[in-house]
N, C-alpha and C positions, 0 to 999 in steps of 0.2 A: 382708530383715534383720529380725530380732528388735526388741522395744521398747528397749533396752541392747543396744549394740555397742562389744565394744571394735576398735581396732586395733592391729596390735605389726606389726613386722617389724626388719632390718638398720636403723641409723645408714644415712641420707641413700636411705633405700626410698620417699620421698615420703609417708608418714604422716599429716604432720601438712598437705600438701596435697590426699591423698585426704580427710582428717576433714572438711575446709572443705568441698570438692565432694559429698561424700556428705552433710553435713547437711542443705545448702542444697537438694538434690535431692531427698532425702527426708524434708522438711518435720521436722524433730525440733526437741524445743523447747529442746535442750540440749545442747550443747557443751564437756565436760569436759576441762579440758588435765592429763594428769598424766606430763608430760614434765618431768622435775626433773632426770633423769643426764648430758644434755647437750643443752641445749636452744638448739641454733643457729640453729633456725625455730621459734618460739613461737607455737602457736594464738590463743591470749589474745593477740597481737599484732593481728590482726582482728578485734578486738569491733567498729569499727565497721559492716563487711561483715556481720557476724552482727545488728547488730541493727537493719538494712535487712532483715532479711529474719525478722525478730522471735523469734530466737537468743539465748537467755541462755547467756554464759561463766561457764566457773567454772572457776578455779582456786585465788587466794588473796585472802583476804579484808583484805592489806594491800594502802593505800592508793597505795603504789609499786609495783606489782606489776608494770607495764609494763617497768621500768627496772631492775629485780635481776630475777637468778636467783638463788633461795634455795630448796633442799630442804624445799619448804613448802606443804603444800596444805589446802584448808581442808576441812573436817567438812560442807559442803555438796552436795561430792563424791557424796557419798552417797544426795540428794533424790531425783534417779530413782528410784531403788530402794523408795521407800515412796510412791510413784504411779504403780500402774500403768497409767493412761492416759496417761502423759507417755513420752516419746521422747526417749533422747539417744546420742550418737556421742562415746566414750572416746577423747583421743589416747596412746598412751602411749609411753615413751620405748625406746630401740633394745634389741635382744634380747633375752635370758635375762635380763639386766639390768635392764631397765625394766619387766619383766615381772614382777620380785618386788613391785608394787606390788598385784596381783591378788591378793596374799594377803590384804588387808583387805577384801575382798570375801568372803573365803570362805563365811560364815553365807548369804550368797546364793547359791551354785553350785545350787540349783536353780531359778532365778528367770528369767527369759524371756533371755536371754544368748548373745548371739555371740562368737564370739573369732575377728575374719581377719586372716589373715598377709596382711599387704604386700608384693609381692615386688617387684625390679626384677633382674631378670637378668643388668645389666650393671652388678651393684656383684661387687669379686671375691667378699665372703663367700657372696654367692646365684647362681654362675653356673652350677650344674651340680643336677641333682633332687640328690643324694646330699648335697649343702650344705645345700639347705635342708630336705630329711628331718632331717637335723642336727638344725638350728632350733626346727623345731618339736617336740621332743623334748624340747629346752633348754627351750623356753618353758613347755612342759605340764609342766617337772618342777620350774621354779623357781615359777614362776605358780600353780600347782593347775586351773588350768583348761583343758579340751580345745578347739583348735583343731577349727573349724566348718568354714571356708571361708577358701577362697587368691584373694586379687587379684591379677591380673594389671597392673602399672605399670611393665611394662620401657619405659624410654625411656632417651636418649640427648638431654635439655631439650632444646631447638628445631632440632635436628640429627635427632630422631626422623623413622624415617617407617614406613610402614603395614608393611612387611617386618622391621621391627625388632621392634615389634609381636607378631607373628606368631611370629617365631622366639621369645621371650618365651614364647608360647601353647604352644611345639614342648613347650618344656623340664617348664613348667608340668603341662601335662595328665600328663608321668610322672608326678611328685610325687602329680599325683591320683590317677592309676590305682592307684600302692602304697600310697597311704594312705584311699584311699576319699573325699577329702574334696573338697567340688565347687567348679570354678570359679565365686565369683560374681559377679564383678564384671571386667571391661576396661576399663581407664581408656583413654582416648584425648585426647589433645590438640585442644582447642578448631579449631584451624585441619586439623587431620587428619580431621575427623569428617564423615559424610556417612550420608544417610539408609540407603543401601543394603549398612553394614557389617555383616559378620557372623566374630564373634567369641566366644568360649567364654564362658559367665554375661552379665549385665545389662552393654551399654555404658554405662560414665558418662562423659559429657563434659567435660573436664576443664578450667577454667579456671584459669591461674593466677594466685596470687595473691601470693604471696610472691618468684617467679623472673620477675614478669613486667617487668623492667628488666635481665633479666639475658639476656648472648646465649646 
């Protein structure tokens, strides 16, 4: 991954739970929430996991921020962007939708920049390649920015298992093949994971953090 990555994918594609596990995994110093369109899992909900692990959030620079959801993100947003020795992992809000927040970004479309779809196979908007060619269509035409790379996060929360997986990886690598763009990422489940997997791009291990009370 680039020094700047964003994430987009479908409403409930686990986004804002890949952001936590991919920051914390790849050391970045910053954690931008810019989930404002329906924000049912809130990054900024974990600052203090992030700052065990010495993760600056950013999202809004009022002092309630926890406790509203307000269309409101602060002008700090931005600080990656004018240090390039700093790292940080975008979460951002579900489809074409949450994706037109990329447009304040535009003066940087050439600046060290990921943009990966989060997929889960078994939400219905992403259950078939021709869905989510869709998507990323949407995204790259409301956003202005071209999709890099596809995560693989098909699960089915603690009902997953390593075949579900897989079939996820079946659907996925279409999508790659028609559009060129490489798997980089498998997420897997904390209790699924073992040294001898082999799956399409980088396994991340996935702990969770926000459904981890939930069955």
């Amino acid at each position: 991954m680039k020094n700047i990555t964003f994430l987009t994918g479908y409403y409930g594609s686990g986004k804002s739970e890949l952001a936590i596990n991919l920051a914390i995994k790849e050391h970045v110093d910053y954690v931008v929430d810019l989930d404002v369109i329906n924000p049912y899992f809130r990054t900024r909900e974990q600052e203090k996991i992030f700052n065990e692990n010495n993760i600056e959030v950013i999202s809004s620079d009022l002092d309630y921020k926890m406790h509203v959801d307000m269309p409101y993100i602060s002008a700090r947003v931005f600080i990656p962007f004018h240090n390039s020795e700093k790292r940080a992992v975008y979460d951002l809000g579900g489809n074409d939708v949450g994706a037109k927040l990329l447009r304040q970004f535009e003066d940087y479309n050439d600046t060290n920049i990921d943009l990966f779809l989060v997929i889960n196979v078994y939400r219905e908007e992403s259950n078939n390649s021709e869905k989510i060619i869709k998507l990323i269509n949407k995204i790259e035409g409301t956003g202005g920015f071209k999709v890099t790379g596809l995560i693989n996060n098909s699960n089915l929360l603690r009902d997953t298992t390593l075949e579900d997986i897989l079939y996820g990886e079946k659907l996925i690598k279409e999508v790659s093949e028609t559009t060129k763009l490489p798997i980089v990422y498998t997420a897997v489940w904390e209790n699924l994971f073992a040294d001898n997997l082999v799956f399409q791009g980088e396994i991340l291990k996935l702990k969770l953090y926000f459904r981890k009370n939930w069955l």
